[in-house]
N, C-alpha and C positions, 0 to 999 in steps of 0.2 A: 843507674838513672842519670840523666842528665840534670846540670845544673844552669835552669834560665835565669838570666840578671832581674831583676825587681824593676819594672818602667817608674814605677811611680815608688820612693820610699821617703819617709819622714821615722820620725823618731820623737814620737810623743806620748805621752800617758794612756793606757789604757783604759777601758771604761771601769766603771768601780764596779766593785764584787757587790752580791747578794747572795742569801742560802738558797737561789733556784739552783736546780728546778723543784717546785712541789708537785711531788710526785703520789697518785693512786694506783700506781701501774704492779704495789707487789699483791698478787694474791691475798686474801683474808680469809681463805677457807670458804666462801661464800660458793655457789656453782654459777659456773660463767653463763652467760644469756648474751644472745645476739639477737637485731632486728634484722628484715629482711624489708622490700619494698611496702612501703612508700619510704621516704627518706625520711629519718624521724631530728625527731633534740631530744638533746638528755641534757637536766637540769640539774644546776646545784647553785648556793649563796656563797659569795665570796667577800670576806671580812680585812678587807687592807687597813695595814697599822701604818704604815707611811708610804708617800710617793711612790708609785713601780709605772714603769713600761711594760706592757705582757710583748714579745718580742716573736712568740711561737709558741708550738705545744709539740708534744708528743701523743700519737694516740693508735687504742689499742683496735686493730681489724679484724674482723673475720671473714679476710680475701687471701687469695695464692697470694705466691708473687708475682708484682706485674701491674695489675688492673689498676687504673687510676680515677682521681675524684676529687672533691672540695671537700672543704671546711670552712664551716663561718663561725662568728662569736660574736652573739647577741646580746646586749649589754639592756638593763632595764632603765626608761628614761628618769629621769632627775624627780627625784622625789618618792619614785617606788626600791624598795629596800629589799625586795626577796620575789622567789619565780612564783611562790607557793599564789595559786589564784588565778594567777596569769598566765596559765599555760597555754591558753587559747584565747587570748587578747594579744590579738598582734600589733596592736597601741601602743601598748604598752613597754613596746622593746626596741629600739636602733641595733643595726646592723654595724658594728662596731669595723670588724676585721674579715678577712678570708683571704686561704692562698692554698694553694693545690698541694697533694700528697699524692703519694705513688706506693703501693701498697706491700709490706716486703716479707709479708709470710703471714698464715692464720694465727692468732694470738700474739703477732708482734706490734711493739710499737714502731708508726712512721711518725718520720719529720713532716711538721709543717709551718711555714716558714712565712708569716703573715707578711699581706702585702703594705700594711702601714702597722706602726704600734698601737697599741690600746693606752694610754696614759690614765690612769685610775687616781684620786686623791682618796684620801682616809676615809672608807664610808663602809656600809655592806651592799651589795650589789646582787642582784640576780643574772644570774648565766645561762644562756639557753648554747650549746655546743651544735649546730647542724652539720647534717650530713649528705652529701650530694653523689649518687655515684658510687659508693663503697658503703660496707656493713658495719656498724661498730660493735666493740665488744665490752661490755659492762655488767656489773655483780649484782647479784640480788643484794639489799642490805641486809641490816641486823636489828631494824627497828620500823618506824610508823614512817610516814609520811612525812611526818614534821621533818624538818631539817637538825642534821647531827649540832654534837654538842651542849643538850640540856639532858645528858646523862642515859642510863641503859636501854631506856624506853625509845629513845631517837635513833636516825638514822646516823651513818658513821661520819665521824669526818676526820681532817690530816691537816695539820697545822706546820708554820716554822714561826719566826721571829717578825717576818713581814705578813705572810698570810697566813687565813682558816678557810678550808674548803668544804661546806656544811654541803654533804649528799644528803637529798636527791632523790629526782625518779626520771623517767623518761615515758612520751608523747609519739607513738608510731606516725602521726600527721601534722608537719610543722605549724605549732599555733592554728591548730584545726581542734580534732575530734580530742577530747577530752585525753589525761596520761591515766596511764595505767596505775590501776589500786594497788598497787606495791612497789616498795621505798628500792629505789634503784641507784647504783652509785658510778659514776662517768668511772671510766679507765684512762686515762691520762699520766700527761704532765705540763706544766705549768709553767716555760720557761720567761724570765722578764729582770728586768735591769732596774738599778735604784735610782728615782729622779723622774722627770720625762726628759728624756735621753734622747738624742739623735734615731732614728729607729734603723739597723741597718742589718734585714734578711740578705742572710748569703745564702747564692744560689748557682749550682750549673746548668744552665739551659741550655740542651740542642736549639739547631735551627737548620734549616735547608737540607739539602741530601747530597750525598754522595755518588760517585761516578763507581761501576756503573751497576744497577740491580735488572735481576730479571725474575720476575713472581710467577710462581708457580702454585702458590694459594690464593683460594678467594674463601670472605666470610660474611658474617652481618649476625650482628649482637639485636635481641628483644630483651627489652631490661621493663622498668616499671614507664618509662615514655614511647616505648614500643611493644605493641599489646603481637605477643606470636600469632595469633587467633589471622595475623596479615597473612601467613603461609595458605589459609586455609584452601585447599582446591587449586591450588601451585604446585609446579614443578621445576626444578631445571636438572640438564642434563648436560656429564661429559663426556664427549666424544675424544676417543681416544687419540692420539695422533704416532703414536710411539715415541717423541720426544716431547710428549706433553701432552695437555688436554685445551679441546676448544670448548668454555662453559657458555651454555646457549640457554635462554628463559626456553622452558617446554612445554608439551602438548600433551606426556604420555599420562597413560591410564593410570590408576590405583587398580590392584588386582589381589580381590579378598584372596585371603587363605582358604583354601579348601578345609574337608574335616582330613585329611593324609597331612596336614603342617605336622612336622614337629615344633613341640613347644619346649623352648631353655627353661632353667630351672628358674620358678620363682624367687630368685633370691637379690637381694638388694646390694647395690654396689659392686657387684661378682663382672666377671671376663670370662665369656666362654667359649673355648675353642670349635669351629663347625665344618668339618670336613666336605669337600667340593667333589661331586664326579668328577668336573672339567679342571684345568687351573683357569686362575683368572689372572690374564693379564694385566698390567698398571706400568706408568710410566717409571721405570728403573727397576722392573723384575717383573715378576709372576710368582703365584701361592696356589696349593690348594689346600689351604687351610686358614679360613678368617676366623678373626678373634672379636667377640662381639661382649661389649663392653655393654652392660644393660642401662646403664646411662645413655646409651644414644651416639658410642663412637663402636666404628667398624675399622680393623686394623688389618693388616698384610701380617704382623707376628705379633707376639707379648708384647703389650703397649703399655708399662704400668703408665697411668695418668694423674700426677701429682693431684689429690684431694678433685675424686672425677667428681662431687657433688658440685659443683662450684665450677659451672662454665666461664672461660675469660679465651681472650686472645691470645695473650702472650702465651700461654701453654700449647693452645692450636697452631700458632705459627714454630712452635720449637718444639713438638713431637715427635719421639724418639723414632718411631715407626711410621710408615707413610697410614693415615687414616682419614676416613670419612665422617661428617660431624652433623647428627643432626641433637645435639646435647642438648640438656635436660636435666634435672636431679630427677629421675624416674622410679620410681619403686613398686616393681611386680609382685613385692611380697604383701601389700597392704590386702587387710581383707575387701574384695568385690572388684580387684581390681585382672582390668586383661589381664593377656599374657605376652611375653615375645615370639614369635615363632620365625621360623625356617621352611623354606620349599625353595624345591627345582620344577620349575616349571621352561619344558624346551631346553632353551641355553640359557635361562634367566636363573642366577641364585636368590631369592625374594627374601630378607628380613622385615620383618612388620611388626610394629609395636601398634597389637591391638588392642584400641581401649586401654593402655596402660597410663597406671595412677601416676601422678607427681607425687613426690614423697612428702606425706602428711604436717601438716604444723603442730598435731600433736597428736598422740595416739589413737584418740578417738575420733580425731576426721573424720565428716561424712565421705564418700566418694562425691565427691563434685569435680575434679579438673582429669578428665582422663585426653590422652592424646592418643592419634593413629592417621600412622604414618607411613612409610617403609622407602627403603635405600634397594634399588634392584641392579645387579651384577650381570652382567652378559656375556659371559664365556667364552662366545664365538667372536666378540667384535673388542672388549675391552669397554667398553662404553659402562657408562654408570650413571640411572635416576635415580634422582631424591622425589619422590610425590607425596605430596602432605591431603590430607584428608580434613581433617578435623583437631585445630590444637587448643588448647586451652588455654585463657588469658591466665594474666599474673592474680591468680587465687589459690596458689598451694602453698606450698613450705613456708615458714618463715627462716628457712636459710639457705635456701638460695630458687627464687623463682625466677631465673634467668634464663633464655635459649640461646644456643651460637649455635649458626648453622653453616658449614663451609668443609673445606680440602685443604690437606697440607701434605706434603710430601717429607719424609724423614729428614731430619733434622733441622739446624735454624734458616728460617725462612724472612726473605725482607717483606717489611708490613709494607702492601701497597695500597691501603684504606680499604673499607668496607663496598659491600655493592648493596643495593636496595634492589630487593626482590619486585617492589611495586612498578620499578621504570625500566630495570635491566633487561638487559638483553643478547649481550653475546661477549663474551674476554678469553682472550687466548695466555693458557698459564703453560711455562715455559720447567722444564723439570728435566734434570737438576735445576730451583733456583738458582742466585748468585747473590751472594750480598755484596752492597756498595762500598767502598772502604769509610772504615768509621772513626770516628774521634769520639772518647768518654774523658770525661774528667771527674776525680771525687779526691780526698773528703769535698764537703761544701769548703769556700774561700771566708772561713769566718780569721778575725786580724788573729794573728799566730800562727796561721796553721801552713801546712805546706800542700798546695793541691799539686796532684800527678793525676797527668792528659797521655791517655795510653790510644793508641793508634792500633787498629787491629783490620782483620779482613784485607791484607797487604796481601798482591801475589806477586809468588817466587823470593828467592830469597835477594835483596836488592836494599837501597837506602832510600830514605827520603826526607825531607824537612818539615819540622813541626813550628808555625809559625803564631807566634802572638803581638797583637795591636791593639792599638787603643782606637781602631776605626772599623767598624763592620761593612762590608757591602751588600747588595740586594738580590746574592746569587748573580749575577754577571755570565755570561754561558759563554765558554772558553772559545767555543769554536773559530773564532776570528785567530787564533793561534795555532789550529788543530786538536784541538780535544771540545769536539764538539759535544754537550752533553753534559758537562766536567763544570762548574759552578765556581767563580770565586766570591766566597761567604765575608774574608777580610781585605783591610788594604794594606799592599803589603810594603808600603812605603815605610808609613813611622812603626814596620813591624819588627822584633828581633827572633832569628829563627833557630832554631838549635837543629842539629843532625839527629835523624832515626835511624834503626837500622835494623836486619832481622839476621845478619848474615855474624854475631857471635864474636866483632870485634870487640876487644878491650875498653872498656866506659862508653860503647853505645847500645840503646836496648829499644824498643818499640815504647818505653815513657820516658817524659820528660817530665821534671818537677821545677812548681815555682813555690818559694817562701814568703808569706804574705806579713808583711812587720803589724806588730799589737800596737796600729798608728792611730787614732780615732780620725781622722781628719780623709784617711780612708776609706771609708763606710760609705759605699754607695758608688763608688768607684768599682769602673768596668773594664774588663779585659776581653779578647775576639781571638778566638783560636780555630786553626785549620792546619790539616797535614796535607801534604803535597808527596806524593810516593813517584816514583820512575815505575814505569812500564811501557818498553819501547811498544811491545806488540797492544798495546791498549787504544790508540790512538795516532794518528801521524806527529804530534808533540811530543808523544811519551808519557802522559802523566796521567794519572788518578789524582783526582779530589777529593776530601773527605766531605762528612759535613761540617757544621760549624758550632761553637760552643761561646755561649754568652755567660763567662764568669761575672758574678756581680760580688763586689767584696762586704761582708758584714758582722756584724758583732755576736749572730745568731746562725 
C-alpha cells in the first residue's frame, strides 16, 4: 500500500473512554422475529447514570447485502419518563437523530452513524428506534410488557456503569396502530461518548460517477410506497439486438395456459431446470435449458440467488447468470394456491405463475394475495415479454413483501437507476455492460484509524494517480481537455496525489492508505478523493475518472 502524508495533523488528546458500546446484539436463546412492511419502532427505556453523547448504533437486519435505509431515534419529550403508553402518541416523542445504513448480510449488525448527537442528562428516557427502508431484527422477550429490570416476571434488560436498557416491545405502524401484545427486545448496540462531546460521525460517502459505464440492466423496486398492483395489465418487452436489448413499454397479450401446461413442482424456494425444443437466444450466448427459480427469476444456467426470498437490487445487478426478474417471495406450495407452469406455444417458451401465493405471514394464512403473471421467450427472434395480469398489493409475508421487476446480464453490472413502468417507454441496454472506474474507501475515518481508497474497474494493465483534497468540485465534464464524459469530482490544486498502479511494481498497488491522528480538534474535518487512471484508447486525453469519495473525519 501506499503511504499518503496527513493534510491536516495535530496532536491532541483524544476523546475520553466510556464502556460503549451497550450492546443486545448477543443472542439469548429467545427465537429471532422480524417485521416486514410498514416500517415499524421498536421500543425500550433507557436509564442514564451520567452525561453520554449517543454517537451511533449498531443494528440487527433482515436484508442481503446491499439494500439501503434510515434509522431515526426518537427521544420522549421532557417530563415523559418511559414508551410504555405512548406508543401511539406521536406527541409525546421528538425526533432526536437519524443517519442512513446500508445493510451487510441477514442477521448482521450495520453501522449507523447519526447525523447529529443525541446528548442525554441523568434521567430515564423512552426510545422509539424507526425504521425506513430495511427490516429489523428483534427477540421475543422473557417476560410481560412491563419494561425489564423489576426481576423474572419483566421483560430483559443489559446494563454497564453508564446505562440500562429496560426492553420493550415493538409497533408495526410508527406511533399509529397499537404495539404488539408481546414483550419484544431491540437488537442493537448503543455507541456514545462521556459528556456532551463534540459529536463527530465518520463517514465515506460516494458522490458523482465515473468515466465510462454502459448498462445493460433495467429494474424498478415495489416496496411498502409502491403498491406492485401498478404492473397490473402492463407489459414491457426486449427486443433483441444481438449486442443488446432495446426495452420498450408493450402492448403484448397475456396468453392463459392451456390444460397441456406442464406444471413445476409445488415446492417453495426450489430452481427448476426446463428444457426448450428450440434454444433461446440472449445477448452473450444461447440455452436450451432455462432454470426457473419459483420466486419469480428466469436464468440461462444454475443461478444460486443469495436468500431468493428477499428481492433487492444489488443482488439483480450482480447475478451470476444472465436472468429475468419478475421477483417476489412466492410460494406454490401454500395450501389454495396456483401453480407455475410451462408451455411452448409456436416459438413462444411461456412461464406463468398462475394464481400463485406470496408466502404466507404465518401458516394459517388465508389465500388473499395471489399473483399472475408470466415472462414469454421467443425462439425464433430472441425477444422476451414480461406481461403482468393481476399482482397483489403489499399483504403477504411479513418478511419480505417486496417485488423487483427487471434484466441483468451475468455478472456485475453498473446501477443506472430504476425506470417507472407508469411513464417509461423505451432504453437501449448495452451487453456486455462496462463498469465506470471506481474509487471505495473503508474502514470509516474515525481519529486513529487508517482508511485505504482502493481503485478498481481499471483497464489494462497501466498506472494512474489517486488524488486527495481538501476541495470538492461539482463534476466539471472534462471534455474541454478531451475526455469528454470523464467528471472532475476534486480540485486538484491544494491536492496531494500518490501513484497507482496495477502492473506489480515494488510498493505500488491499486490502494493507497491515509492515517488519521486521535486529534479531537479533527472531528468533522473533510477530505475529497478521486483516481485518475491513463488509458490512451479511452478518450483523446487519455484518461479515466473515477467517482468521488467525501471522507468525513469522526470519533464514531
Amino acid at each position: 500500500m501506499n503511504k499518503l502524508p496527513l493534510i491536516l495533523a495535530l496532536a491532541l488528546p483524544a476523546i475520553a473512554g466510556a464502556q460503549s458500546p451497550l450492546s443486545t446484539l448477543q443472542p439469548t436463546g429467545n427465537q429471532y422475529l422480524w417485521t416486514g412492511c410498514p416500517s415499524p419502532n421498536l421500543f425500550f427505556n433507557l436509564v442514564v447514570n451520567t452525561p453520554i453523547t449517543i454517537q451511533g448504533l449498531d443494528v440487527a437486519l433482515y436484508e442481503p447485502v446491499g439494500p439501503q435505509g434510515t434509522v431515526e431515534v426518537f427521544i420522549t419529550n421532557p417530563g415523559i419518563t418511559t414508551y410504555v403508553g405512548n406508543e401511539a402518541n406521536a406527541g409525546a416523542w421528538t425526533l432526536a437523530a437519524g443517519g442512513p445504513v446500508t445493510s451487510v448480510g441477514v442477521y448482521a449488525a450495520a453501522r449507523v452513524s447519526l447525523t447529529t448527537g443525541i446528548t442525554l442528562q441523568p434521567n430515564t428516557y423512552g426510545v422509539a428506534i424507526h425504521y425506513v427502508g430495511v427490516r429489523p431484527i428483534f427477540l421475543g422477550g422473557n417476560g410481560t410488557v412491563v419494561p425489564g429490570g423489576g426481576g423474572p416476571s419483566t421483560n430483559q434488560y443489559y446494563q454497564n456503569t453508564e446505562l440500562t436498557l429496560l426492553a420493550g416491545n415493538t409497533q408495526p405502524f410508527a406511533f399509529g396502530a397499537g404495539p404488539q401484545p408481546l414483550p419484544y427486545v431491540w437488537r442493537g448496540a448503543i455507541h456514545y461518548a462521556l459528556g456532551a462531546v463534540p459529536h463527530g460521525p465518520a463517514s465515506n460517502v460516494k458522490y458523482g460517477n465515473g468515466c465510462y459505464a454502459t448498462g445493460g440492466s433495467f429494474y424498478q423496486r415495489f416496496s411498502c410506497s409502491g403498491s406492485p398492483s401498478l404492473l397490473n395489465g402492463r407489459s414491457l418487452s426486449l427486443v433483441y439486438l444481438g449486442s443488446g436489448y432495446a426495452l420498450t413499454a408493450g402492448t403484448v397479450a397475456f396468453i392463459a395456459p392451456t390444460a397441456a401446461a406442464a406444471q413445476l413442482p409445488a415446492t417453495d424456494e426450489a430452481e427448476t431446470p426446463i428444457s426448450l425444443t428450440n434454444p433461446m437466444i440472449y445477448p452473450g450466448g444461447a440455452t436450451q435449458t432455462m432454470y426457473v427459480n419459483h420466486n419469480g427469476i428466469i436464468s440461462v444456467a444454475a443461478n444460486t440467488v443469495p436468500s431468493s426470498r428477499f428481492p433487492n437490487i444489488p443482488t439483480l445487478l450482480n447475478v451470476p447468470q444472465t436472468a429475468w426478474f419478475s421477483w417476489h417471495d412466492y410460494d406454490p406450495s401454500e395450501a389454495g394456491s396456483g401453480t407455475i407452469k410451462f408451455e411452448e406455444v409456436g416459438t413462444l417458451a411461456i412461464f406463468t405463475w398462475d394464481d400463485v401465493e406470496s408466502r404466507p405471514g404465518t401458516p394459517t394464512a388465508p389465500v388473499v394475495n395471489r399473483c399472475r403473471f408470466q415472462i414469454q421467450f421467443d425462439t425464433a427472434t430472441g425477444n422476451v415479454n414480461y406481461v403482468w395480469q393481476t399482482m397483489s398489493g403489499v399483504i403477504g409475508s411479513n418478511t419480505s413483501d417486496e417485488h423487483v421487476i427487471g434484466f441483468s446480464p451475468g455478472g456485475p453490472s453498473p446501477d443506472t437507476g430504476p425506470i417507472d413502468i407508469t411513464t417509461f417507454q423505451s432504453a437501449l441496454l448495452m451487453v456486455p455492460d462496462t463498469l465506470p472506474l471506481g474509487l471505495d474507501a473503508s474502514p470509516s475515518p474515525v481519529l486513529g484509524a487508517t482508511v485505504n481508497y482502493t481503485t478498481s474497474n481499471e483497464t489494462g494493465l497501466n498506472v494512474g494517480v489517486l488524488f486527495l483534497s481538501v476541495a470538492s468540485l461539482p463534476g466539471i465534464d472534462l471534455g474541454i481537455i478531451g475526455a469528454p464524459g470523464c467528471l472532475a469530482h476534486v480540485d486538484v490544486g491544494p491536492a496531494v496525489g500518490s501513484v497507482i498502479s496495477n502492473l506489480g511494481v515494488p510498493g505500488l498497488s491499486m490502494t493507497s492508505s491515509l492515517a488519521i491522528p486521535g486529534s479531537t480538534p479533527l472531528l468533522g474535518f473533510q477530505l475529497f478523493a478521486q483516481a485518475v487512471w491513463l488509458d490512451a484508447a479511452a478518450n483523446p486525453f487519455g484518461i479515466l475518472t473515477s467517482n468521488g469519495v467525501r471522507s468525513t473525519v469522526g470519533s464514531f
